[in-house]
C-alpha positions in Angstrom: 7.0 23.7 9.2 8.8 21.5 7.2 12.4 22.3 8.6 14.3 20.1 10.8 11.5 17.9 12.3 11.5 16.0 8.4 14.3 13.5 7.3 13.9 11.7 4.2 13.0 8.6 4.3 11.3 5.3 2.8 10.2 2.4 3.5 8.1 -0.7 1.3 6.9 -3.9 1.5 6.3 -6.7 -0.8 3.2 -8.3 1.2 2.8 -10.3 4.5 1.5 -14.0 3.7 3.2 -17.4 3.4 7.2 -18.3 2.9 6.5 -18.5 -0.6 8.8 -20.6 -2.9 12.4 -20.6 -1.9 14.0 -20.1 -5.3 12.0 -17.0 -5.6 13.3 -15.6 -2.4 16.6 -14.1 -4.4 14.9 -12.3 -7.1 12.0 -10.7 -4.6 14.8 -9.1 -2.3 15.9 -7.8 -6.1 13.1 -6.5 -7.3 12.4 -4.7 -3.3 15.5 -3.0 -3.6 15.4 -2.0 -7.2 12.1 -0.4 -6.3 12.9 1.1 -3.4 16.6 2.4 -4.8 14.3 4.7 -7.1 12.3 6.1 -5.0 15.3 7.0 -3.2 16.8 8.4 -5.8 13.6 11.1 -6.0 14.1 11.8 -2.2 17.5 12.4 -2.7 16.7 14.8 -5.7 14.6 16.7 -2.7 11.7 15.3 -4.9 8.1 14.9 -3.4 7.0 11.8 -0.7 3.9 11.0 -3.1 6.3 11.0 -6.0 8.4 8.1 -4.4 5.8 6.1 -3.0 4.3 5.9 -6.6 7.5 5.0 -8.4 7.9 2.4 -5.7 5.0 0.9 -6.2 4.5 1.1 -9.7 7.6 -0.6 -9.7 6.7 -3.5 -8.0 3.5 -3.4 -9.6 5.8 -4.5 -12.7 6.9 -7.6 -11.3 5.5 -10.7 -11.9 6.3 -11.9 -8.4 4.3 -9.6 -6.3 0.7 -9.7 -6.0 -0.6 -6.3 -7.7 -0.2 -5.4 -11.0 1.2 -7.5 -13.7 1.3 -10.1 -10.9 -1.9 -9.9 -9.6 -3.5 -13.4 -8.5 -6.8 -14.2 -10.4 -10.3 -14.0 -9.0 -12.3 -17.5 -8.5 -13.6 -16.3 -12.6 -10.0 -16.5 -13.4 -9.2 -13.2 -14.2 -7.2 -9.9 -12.9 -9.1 -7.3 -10.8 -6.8 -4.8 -9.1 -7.2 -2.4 -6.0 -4.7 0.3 -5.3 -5.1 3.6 -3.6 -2.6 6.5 -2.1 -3.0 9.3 -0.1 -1.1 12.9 0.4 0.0 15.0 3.5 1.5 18.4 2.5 2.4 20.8 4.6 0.7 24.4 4.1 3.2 27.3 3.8 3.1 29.8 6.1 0.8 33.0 5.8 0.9 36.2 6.6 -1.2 36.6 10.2 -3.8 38.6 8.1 -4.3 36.2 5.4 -5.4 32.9 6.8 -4.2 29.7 4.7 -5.9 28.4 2.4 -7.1 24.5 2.9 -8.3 22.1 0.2 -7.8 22.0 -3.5 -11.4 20.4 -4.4 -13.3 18.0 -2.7 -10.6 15.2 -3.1 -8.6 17.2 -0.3 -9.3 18.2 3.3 -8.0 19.3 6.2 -7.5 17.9 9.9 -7.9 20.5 12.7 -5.5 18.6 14.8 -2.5 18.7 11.7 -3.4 22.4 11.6 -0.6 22.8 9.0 -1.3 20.3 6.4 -4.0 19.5 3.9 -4.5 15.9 2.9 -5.8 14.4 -0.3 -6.3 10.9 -1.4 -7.6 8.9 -4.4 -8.2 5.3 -5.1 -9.3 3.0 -7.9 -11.1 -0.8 -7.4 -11.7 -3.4 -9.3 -9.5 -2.5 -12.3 -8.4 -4.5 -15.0 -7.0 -3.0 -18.1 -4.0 -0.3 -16.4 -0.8 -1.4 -16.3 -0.1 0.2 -12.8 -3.3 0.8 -10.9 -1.5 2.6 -8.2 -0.7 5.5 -11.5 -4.3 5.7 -11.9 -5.3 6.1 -8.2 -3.0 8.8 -8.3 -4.8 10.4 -11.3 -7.7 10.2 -9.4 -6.9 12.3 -6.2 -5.1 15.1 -8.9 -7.3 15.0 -11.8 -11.1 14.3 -10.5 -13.0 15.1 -7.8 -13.7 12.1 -6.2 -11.2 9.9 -4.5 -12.5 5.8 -5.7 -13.8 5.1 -8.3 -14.3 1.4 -9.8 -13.9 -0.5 -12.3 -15.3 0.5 -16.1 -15.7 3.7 -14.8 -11.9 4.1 -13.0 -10.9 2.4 -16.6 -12.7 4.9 -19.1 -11.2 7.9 -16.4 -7.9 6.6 -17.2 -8.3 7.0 -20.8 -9.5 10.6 -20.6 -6.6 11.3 -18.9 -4.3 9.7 -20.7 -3.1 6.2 -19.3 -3.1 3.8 -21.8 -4.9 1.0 -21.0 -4.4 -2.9 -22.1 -6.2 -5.8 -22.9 -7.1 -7.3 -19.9 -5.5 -10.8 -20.9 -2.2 -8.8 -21.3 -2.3 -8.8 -17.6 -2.3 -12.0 -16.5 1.1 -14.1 -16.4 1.5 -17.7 -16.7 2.7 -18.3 -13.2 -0.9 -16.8 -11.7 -2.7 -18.8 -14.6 -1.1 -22.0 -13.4 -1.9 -21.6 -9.3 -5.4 -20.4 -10.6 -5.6 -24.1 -12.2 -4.0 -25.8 -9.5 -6.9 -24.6 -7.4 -9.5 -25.5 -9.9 -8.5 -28.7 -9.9 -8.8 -29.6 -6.4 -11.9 -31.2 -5.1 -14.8 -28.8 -3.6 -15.0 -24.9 -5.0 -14.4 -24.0 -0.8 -12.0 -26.6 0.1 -9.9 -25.2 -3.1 -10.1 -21.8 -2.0 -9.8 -22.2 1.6 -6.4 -24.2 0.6 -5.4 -21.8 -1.8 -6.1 -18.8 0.4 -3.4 -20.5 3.0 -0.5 -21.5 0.9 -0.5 -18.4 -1.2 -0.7 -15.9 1.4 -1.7 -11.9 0.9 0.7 -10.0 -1.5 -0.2 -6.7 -1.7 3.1 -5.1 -2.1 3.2 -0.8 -0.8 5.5 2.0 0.2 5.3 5.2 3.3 7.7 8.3 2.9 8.7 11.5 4.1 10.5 14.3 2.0 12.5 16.8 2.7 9.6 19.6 2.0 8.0 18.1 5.1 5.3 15.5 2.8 4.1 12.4 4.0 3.0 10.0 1.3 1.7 6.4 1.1 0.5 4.1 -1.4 -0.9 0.5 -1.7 -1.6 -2.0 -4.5 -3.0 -5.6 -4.7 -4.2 -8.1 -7.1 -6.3 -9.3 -4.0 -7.0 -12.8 -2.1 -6.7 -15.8 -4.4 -9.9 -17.1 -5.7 -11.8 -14.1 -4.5 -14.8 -13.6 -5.8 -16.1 -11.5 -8.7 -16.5 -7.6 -8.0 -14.7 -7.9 -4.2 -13.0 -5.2 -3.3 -10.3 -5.1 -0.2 -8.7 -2.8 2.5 -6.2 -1.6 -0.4 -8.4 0.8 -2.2 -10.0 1.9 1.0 -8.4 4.9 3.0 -8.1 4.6 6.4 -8.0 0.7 6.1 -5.0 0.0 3.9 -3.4 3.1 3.5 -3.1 6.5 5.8 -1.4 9.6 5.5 -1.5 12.2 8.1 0.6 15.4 9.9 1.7 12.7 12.4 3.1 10.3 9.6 1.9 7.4 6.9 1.3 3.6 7.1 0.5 0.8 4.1 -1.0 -2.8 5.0 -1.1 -6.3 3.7 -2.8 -9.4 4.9 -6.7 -10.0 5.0 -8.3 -7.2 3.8 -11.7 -8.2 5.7 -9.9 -8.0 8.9 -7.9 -4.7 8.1 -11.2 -2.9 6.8 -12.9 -3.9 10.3 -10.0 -2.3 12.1 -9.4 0.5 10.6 -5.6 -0.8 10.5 -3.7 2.1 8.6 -5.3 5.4 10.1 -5.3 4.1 13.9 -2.3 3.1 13.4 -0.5 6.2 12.4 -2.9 8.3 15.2 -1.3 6.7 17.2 2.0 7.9 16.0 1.0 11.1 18.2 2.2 9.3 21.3 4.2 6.5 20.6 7.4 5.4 18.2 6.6 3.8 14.8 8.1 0.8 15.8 6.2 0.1 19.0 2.8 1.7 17.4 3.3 -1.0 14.9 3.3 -3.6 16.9 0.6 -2.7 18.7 -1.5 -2.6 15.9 -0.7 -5.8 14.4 -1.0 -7.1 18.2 -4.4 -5.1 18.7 -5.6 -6.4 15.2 -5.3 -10.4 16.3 -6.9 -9.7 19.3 -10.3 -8.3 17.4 -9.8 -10.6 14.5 -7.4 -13.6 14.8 -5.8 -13.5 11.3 -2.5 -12.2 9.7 -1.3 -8.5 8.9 1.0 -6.6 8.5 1.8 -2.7 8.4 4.7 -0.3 7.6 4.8 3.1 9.3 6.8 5.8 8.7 6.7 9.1 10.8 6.8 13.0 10.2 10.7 12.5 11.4 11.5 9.8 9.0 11.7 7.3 11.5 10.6 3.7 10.4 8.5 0.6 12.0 6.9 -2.3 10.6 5.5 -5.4 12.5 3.5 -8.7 11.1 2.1 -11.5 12.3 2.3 -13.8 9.1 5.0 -17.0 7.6 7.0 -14.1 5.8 7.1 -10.2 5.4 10.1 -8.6 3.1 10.4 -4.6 3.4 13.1 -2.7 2.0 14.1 1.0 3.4 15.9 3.7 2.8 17.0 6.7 4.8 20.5 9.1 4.5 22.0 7.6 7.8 21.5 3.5 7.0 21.2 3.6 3.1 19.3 1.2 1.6 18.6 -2.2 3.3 16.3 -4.9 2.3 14.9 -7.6 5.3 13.1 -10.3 5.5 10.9 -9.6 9.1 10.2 -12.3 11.7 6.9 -12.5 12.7 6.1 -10.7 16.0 5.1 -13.5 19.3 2.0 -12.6 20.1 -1.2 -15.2 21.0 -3.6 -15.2 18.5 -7.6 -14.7 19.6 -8.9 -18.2 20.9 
């Protein structure tokens, strides 16, 4: 199955929100295409989709510039709580016609009737606050557990038991997310601050959608979620379906307001809908579709079972980076699509 319908290919984003500070602008287009140049380098190794969407991420999840991980904004409490989730299509080799294949691993996995060929499998973690790279750990619970979320001391003790090291939770929070978490503490009114914090800083859940060469699809989100949120929310990024979709038809990862995302179902109508349309125009739609229902910003990147690539948003600022063998590696800063918002 996996034969000439699958080209390699990868695409991630770095979050859809506001402009952000212009002196940052140079090093985030650094950082997208470091992370995007090893993942890359795994596809080009004919390694796996999930592998490259997970080094991608994690990647990003390093830098203190992007909202997941180590960057992750603070919650209204002033402290880190991460989402992150990822999910697996893999193609099932062929069988003899007297054996029939064999479909999902353990409950974690399961198979679509229309993708006949592929088995899926997901996991997810939320509300996390002591792993370095959240999106690692999700991982570890879709291969290593039979669930696919689990939540914060409990997602935290898993991760010891299988090995990820896990940090003091002060460990993760940088200075430059202490200082905006001040800033907003120090404006007048606990909602006025929020509301004001919520629209200069933007949405910066940073994720990646690929394709190997084996015929996988693969796609993976992280966040440190909306500034100021409060304690124990949880947003579209650890939610499958929401904020991140794999499928026989292709993969998709969002960003923006996770409310509005969860609602719509974002990620897995959006790559459905890969079964009739282009990745490009299917995104579009959706972010289009998605300000009709709900009037606020998104964004989406979509990749499809033949490595081709779309992404559309509707915020100040979205930054993807992309790889595939015929255009290399590029990195863009995406204009917002024109579309009316909901009156």
């Amino acid at each position: 199955m996996a034969g000439a319908r699958n080209c390699p290919a990868l695409v991630a984003h770095g979050g859809a929100g506001s402009a952000g500070a212009g002196a940052e602008r140079p090093e985030r287009r650094r950082a997208m295409i470091a992370a995007i140049r090893l993942g890359a380098r795994i596809l080009r190794a004919n390694g796996s989709a999930l592998e490259a969407v997970v080094a991608t991420v994690a990647a990003l999840e390093d830098h203190p510039l992007f909202n997941a991980g180590y960057g992750s904004l603070l919650t209204s409490e002033g402290n880190v709580e991460m989402d992150a989730s990822v999910m697996f299509a893999e193609p099932v080799p062929a069988a003899p016609a007297s054996i029939p294949a064999s479909r999902g691993k353990h409950p974690g996995h399961a198979d679509h009737s229309s993708a006949g060929d592929y088995t899926v499998s997901a996991g997810a973690v939320a509300v996390v606050s002591r792993v370095r790279n959240p999106i690692v750990l999700a991982r570890a619970v879709m291969e290593h557990s039979p669930h696919i979320l689990m939540a914060g001391p409990g997602a935290e003790n898993f991760a010891r038991r299988v090995g990820i090291r896990l940090v003091r939770s002060e460990e993760m929070i940088t200075e430059r997310a202490r200082e905006r978490w001040r800033a907003r503490k120090q404006q007048t009114g606990m909602l006025q601050a929020e509301a004001a914090a919520r629209a200069a800083m933007g949405h910066g859940t940073v994720g990646a959608v690929a394709v190997d060469v084996h015929g996988g699809i693969a796609a993976a989100t992280s966040t440190g979620g909306v500034p100021g949120k409060l304690f124990g929310r949880v947003g579209d990024s650890a939610l499958i379906g929401a904020g991140t979709f794999a499928h026989a038809f292709g993969a998709a990862s969002a960003t923006g307001q996770g409310e509005a995302i969860i609602l719509t179902a974002l990620c897995r109508e959006a790559v459905l809908a890969l079964a009739d349309g282009s990745p490009k125009a299917v995104a579009r739609e959706a972010i289009a579709e998605m300000i009709g229902a709900t009037g606020t910003e998104a964004g989406v990147i979509l990749i499809d079972r033949r490595g081709r690539i779309g992404y559309a948003h509707n915020a100040a600022s979205m930054q993807v980076a992309r790889y595939d063998p015929a255009g290399g590696l590029r990195h863009l800063w995406l204009e917002p699509i024109a579309t009316a918002r909901r009156q």
